[in-house]
SEDODO-675676 format. One record per residue (C-alpha): residue number from 1; x, y, z. Coordinates in steps of 0.001 Angstrom, whole numbers, plus 500000, padded with zeros to 6 digits. Layout:
NUM;X;Y;Z
...
This chain:
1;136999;564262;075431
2;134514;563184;072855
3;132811;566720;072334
4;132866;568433;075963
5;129731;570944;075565
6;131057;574035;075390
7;131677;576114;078638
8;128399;578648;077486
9;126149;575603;077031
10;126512;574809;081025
11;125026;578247;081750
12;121941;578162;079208
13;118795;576625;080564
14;118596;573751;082672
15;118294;570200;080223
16;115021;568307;080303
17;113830;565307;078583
18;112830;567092;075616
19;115421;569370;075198
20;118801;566833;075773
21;122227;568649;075659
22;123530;568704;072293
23;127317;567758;073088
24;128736;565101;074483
25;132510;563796;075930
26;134175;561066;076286
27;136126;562647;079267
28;135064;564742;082275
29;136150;568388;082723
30;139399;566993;085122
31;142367;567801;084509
32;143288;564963;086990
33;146848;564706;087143
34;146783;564014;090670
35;145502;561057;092242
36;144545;559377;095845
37;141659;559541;098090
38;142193;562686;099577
39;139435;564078;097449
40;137123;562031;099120
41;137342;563771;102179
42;134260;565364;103370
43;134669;569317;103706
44;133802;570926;106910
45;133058;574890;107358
46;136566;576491;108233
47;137050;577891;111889
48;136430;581571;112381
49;139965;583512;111998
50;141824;584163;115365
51;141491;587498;117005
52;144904;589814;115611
53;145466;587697;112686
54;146234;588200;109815
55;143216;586900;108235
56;140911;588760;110544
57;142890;591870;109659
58;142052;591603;106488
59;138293;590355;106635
60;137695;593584;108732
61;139543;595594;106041
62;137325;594357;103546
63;134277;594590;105474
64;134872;598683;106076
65;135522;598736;102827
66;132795;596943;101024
67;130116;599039;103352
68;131806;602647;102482
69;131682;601769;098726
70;130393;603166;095593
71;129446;601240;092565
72;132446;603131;090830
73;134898;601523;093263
74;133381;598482;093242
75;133711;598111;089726
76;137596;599027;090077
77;137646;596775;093034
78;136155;593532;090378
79;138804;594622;087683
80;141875;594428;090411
81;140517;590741;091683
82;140434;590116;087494
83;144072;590708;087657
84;145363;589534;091209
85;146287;585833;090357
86;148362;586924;087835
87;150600;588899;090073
88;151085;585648;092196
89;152604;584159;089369
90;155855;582249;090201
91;159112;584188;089390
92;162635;583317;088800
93;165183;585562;090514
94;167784;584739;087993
95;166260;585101;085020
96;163053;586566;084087
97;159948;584676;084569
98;158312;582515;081834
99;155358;583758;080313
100;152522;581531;081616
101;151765;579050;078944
102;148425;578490;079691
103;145072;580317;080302
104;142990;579795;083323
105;139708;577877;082505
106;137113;576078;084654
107;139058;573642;085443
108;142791;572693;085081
109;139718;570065;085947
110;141365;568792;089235
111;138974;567273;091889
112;139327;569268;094887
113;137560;569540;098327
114;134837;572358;098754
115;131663;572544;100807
116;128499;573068;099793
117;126275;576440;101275
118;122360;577124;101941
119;121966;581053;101177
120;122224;582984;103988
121;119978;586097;105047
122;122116;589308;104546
123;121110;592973;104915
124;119837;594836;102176
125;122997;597221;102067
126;125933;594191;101102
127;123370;593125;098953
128;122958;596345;096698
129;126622;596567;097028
130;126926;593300;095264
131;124075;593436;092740
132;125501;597265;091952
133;128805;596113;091069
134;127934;593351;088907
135;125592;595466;086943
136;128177;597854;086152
137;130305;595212;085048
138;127533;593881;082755
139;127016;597440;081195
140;131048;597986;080725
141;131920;594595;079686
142;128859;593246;077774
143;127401;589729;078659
144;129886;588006;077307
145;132492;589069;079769
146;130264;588463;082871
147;130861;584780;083581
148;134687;586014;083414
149;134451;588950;085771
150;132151;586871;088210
151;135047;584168;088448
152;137418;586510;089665
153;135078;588675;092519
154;132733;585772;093556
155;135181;584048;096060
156;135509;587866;097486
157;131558;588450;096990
158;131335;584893;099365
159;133736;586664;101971
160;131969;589829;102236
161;128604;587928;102444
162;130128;585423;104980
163;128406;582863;102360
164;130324;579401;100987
165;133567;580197;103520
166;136328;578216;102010
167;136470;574610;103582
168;140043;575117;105498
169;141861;573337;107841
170;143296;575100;110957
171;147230;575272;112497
172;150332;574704;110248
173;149744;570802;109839
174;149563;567211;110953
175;153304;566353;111187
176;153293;564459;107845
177;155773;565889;105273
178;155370;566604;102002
179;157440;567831;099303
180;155816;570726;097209
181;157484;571327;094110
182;156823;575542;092224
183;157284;575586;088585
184;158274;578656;087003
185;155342;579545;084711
186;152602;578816;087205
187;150534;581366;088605
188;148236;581327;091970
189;145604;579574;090682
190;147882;576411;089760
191;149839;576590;093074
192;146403;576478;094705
193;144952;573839;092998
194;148225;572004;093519
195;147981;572820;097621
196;144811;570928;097839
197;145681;568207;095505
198;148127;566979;097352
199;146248;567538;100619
200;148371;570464;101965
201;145639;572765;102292
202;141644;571480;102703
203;140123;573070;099509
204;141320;575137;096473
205;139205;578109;097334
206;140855;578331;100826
207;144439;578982;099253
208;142664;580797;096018
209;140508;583471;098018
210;143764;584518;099934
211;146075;584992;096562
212;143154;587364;095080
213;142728;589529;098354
214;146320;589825;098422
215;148084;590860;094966
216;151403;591464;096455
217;151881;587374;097252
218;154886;586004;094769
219;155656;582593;094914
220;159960;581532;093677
221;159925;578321;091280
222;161544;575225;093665
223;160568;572341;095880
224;159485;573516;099900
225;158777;571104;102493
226;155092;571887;104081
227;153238;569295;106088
228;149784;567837;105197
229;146331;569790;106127
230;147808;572889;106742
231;145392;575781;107073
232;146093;577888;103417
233;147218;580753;104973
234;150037;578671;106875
235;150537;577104;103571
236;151301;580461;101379
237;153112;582038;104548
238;155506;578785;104558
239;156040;578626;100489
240;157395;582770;101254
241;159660;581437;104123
242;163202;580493;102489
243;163988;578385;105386
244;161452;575942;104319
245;163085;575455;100527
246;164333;572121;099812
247;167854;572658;098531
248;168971;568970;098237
249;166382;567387;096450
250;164359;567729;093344
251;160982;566922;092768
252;158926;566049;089761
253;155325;565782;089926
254;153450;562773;087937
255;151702;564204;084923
256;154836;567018;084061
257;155694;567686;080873
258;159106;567407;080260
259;159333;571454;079407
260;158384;572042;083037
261;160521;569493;084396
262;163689;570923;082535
263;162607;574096;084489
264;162673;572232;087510
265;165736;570744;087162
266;167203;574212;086250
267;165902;575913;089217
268;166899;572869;091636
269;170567;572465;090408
270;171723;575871;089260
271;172152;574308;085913
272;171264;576633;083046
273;168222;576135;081529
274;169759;575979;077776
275;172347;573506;079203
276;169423;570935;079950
277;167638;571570;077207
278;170659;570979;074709
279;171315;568121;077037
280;168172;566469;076682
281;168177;567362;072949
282;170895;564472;072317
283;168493;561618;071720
284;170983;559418;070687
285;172745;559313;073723
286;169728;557727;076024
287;169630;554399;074696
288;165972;554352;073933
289;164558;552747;070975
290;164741;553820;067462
291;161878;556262;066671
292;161905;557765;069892
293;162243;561538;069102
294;161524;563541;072678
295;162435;562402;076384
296;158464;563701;076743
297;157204;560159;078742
298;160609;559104;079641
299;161584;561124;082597
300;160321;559288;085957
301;158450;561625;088140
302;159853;561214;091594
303;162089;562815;094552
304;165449;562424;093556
305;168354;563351;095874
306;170671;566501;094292
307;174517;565374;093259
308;176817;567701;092710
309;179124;565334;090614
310;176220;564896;088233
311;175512;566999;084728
312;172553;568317;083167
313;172776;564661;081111
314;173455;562678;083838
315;170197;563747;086178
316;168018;563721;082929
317;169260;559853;082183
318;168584;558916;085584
319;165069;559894;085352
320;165074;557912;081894
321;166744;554754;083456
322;164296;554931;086062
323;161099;555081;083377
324;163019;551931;081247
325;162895;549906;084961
326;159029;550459;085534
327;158518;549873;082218
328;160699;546521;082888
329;159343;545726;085944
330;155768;545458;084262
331;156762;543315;081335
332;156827;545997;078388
333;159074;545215;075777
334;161453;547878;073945
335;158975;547683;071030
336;155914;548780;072819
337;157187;551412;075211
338;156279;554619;072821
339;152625;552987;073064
340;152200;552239;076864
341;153998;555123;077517
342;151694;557582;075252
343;148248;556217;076592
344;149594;555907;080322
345;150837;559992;079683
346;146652;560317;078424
347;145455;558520;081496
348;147501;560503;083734
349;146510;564241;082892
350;142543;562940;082683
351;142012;560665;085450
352;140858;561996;088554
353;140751;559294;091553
354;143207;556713;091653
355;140441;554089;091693
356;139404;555627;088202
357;142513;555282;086570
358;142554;551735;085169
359;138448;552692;084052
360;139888;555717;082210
361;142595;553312;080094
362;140016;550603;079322
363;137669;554070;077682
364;140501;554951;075370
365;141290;551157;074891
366;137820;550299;073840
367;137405;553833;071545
368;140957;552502;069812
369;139240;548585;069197
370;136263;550094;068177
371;137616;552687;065366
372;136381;555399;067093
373;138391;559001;067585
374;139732;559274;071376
375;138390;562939;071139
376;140984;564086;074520
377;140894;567355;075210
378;144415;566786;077074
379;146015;566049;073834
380;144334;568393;072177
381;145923;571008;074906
382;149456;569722;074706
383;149552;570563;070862
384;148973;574083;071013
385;151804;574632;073724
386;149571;574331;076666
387;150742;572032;079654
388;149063;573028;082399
389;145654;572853;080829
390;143034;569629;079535
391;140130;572209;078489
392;140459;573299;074790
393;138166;575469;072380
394;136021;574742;069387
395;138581;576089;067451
396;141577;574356;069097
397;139441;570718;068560
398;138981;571467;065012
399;142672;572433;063944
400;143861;569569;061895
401;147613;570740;061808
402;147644;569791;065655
403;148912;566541;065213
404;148152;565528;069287
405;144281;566764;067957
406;142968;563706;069357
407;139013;565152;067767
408;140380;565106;063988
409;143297;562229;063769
410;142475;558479;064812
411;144356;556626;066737
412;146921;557353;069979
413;148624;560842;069315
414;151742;561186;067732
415;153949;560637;071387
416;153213;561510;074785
417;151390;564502;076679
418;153090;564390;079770
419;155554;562046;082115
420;153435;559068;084079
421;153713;557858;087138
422;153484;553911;088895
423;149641;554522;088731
424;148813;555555;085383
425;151246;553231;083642
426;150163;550471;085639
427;146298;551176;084711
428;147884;551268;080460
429;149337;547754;080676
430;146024;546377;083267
431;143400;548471;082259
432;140110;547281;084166
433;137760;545279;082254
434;134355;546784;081054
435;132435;548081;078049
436;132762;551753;078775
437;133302;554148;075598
438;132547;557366;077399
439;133310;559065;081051
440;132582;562235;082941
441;133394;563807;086345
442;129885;564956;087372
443;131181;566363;090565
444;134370;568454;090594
445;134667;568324;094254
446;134696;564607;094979
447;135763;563763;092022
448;133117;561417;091529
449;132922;560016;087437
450;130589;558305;085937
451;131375;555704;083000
452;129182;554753;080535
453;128412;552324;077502
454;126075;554155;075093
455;126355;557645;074115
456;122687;557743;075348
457;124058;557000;078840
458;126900;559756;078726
459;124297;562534;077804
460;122048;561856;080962
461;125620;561962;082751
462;126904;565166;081145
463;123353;566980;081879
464;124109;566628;085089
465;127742;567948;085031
466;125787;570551;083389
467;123838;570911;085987
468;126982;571048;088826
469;128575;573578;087001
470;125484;575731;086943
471;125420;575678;090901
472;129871;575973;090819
473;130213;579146;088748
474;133802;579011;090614
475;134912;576164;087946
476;134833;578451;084715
């Protein structure tokens, strides 16, 4: 929030005393929806694929195939990778698939495990390969499309190399369940951030590098049962295994927004999608508080148990009943739940660590007191239809007939941005105590954020985001 510098800022020369950024933000580039200290898990250099696997298959594949290549084919091979995560996109067998609503961008800014890698000595022939192909992606595509095309082929560039191997865990996990819920609309790139956010799979780039070297992997919208620290190829093989799809329960992830939950529920109950979303249309009939227009904020995210004898209505005012008794339990009135509930929905989709969460209220809380705009991208991205997503443009910050544009109107947005959780409503009613007006994750890995007072401050912090981002070209 509060003026992110824009994405082709990061890549221009490194900041110095005399030459400051010029933007600043409020937030940092996370789209945090999840939370815990998983992230905080040091990231250790994956084991070497077995003999006959799968995996190794492929790496040799790629390795005859990288040395017997012309710049032509690698070229072709860099516009294929471009495409790949889109052809892991979830699909519904019953109906066609939603249109993904969002765009990728550097982040979906979750904090996720990856390694660091010293450069590694290579012989001159990958090397040519490598600088060959990005050249003639330069000269087709033009500058501007090179930061683009390098997103897509450097995780494969890293595998041919053997440099940066994906921090991965080994074996098909610990023994500790976990419930891992597909919405239709999300493509590979969500379902791998979501792996290693909820500490299925070791690091993003494990389960990401597989989906692009393999563009026949589909993924069905529903909830699977997969274990925790599962290597990612276990992971993707187990979310295309039927046998492991929960059919009893449904699952709603905190930070949803109620248009991807109504999918969810859908998908999980065989109820038609129109039928929930008439269903949830009837405001009247949830006995919320006058002036409360859209179930968006009201629908609990948890695992609830599948019954049969229940409607479309009936599951949707459970999850609301279940919101009202949080809300309850923690002393809000009637009269201030569209409040708590809209900043605890901001909190949730840009807070990274749990530990940050009650920080990240007290930022907003303090811009509000002080008259100041809250300037969150997440908002920002909710308004223009996008709810996977907390990065926006220049464009997109300066539309005034947004009315979630956090950057133009003052004030909390006109209703919530997504469904909270325990954690992020907790941190809106007992937001930590401090004078911080600004905040930025300066390392996308660990999530580590820095909060500060002055906007002086928040530049020096933001330079060196900057500077991360330069050395992460994965994050665009």
């Amino acid at each position: 929030m509060a003026d992110d510098p824009r994405w082709d800022d990061i890549f221009t020369s490194q900041p110095t005393p005399a030459d400051p950024p010029r933007r600043d933000g409020a937030e940092r580039p996370t789209d945090g929806s999840p939370s815990g200290d998983d992230h905080d898990r040091p990231a250790t250099p994956s084991s070497p694929p077995a003999p006959g696997s799968r995996r190794a298959q492929r790496e040799q594949e790629r390795q005859a195939s990288a040395a017997e290549a012309s710049p032509a084919g690698d070229a072709g091979g860099s516009a294929a990778a471009d495409e790949s995560i889109e052809s892991a996109q979830a699909s519904e067998p019953r109906r066609p698939a939603e249109q993904s609503r969002r765009e990728r961008t550097p982040r979906e800014r979750t904090p996720r495990d990856r390694r660091g890698s010293e450069p590694r000595e290579r012989g001159r022939h990958r090397g040519t390969i490598i600088l060959v192909s990005i050249l003639v992606i330069v000269l087709a595509g033009g500058t501007a499309g090179v930061f683009a095309a390098w997103n897509a082929i450097s995780p494969i560039v890293a595998r041919i190399t053997g440099d940066d191997a994906p921090a991965d865990y080994t074996g098909a996990g610990n023994g500790e369940e976990v419930d891992f819920a597909i919405v239709d609309g999300q493509v590979g790139s969500d379902i791998a951030a979501s792996l290693a956010d909820s500490g299925v799979t070791k690091s993003y780039e494990a389960a990401y590098s597989i989906l692009l070297a393999d563009t026949t992997v589909t993924f069905q919208p529903g909830t699977y049962s997969l274990q925790k620290e599962m290597s990612a190829q276990a992971a993707i093989d187990a979310l295309q295994d039927d046998a492991n799809r929960i059919v009893n329960r449904l699952v709603i992830p905190e930070g949803t927004a109620a248009v991807d939950i109504y999918s969810l529920l859908s998908e999980a109950t065989e109820i038609p999608l129109d039928q929930v979303t008439a269903a949830a249309g009837d405001m009247a009939s949830f006995g919320l508080p006058a002036g409360v227009t859209s179930l968006e904020g009201y629908l609990f995210p948890a695992t609830y148990d599948l019954d049969p004898a229940l409607d479309a209505h009936g599951y949707l005012q459970l999850m609301v009943d279940t919101q009202v008794a949080r809300l309850t339990a923690l002393g809000v009135q009637p009269a201030d739940y569209q409040r708590v509930i809209t900043l605890a929905s901001i909190v949730q989709r840009e807070a990274g660590l749990a530990a940050d969460y009650p920080k990240v209220s007290r930022v907003f809380l303090n811009r509000l007191d002080d008259g100041m705009l809250l300037q969150s991208d997440a908002t920002v991205a909710y308004g223009t239809g996008n709810t996977h997503l907390v990065t926006t443009t220049d464009e997109e910050r300066g539309d005034a007939s947004n009315l979630y544009n956090t950057y133009v109107h003052e004030g909390l947005p006109v209703g919530p941005i997504s469904n909270p959780g325990d954690l992020a409503l907790d941190a809106a009613v007992k937001p930590a105590d401090g004078p911080w007006r600004y905040f930025v994750t300066v390392n996308l890995d660990s999530g580590e954020t820095t909060f500060s007072t002055t906007f002086a401050e928040h530049e020096v912090a933001v330079a060196q985001w900057q500077a991360w981002m330069r050395e992460h070209p994965e994050y665009q």
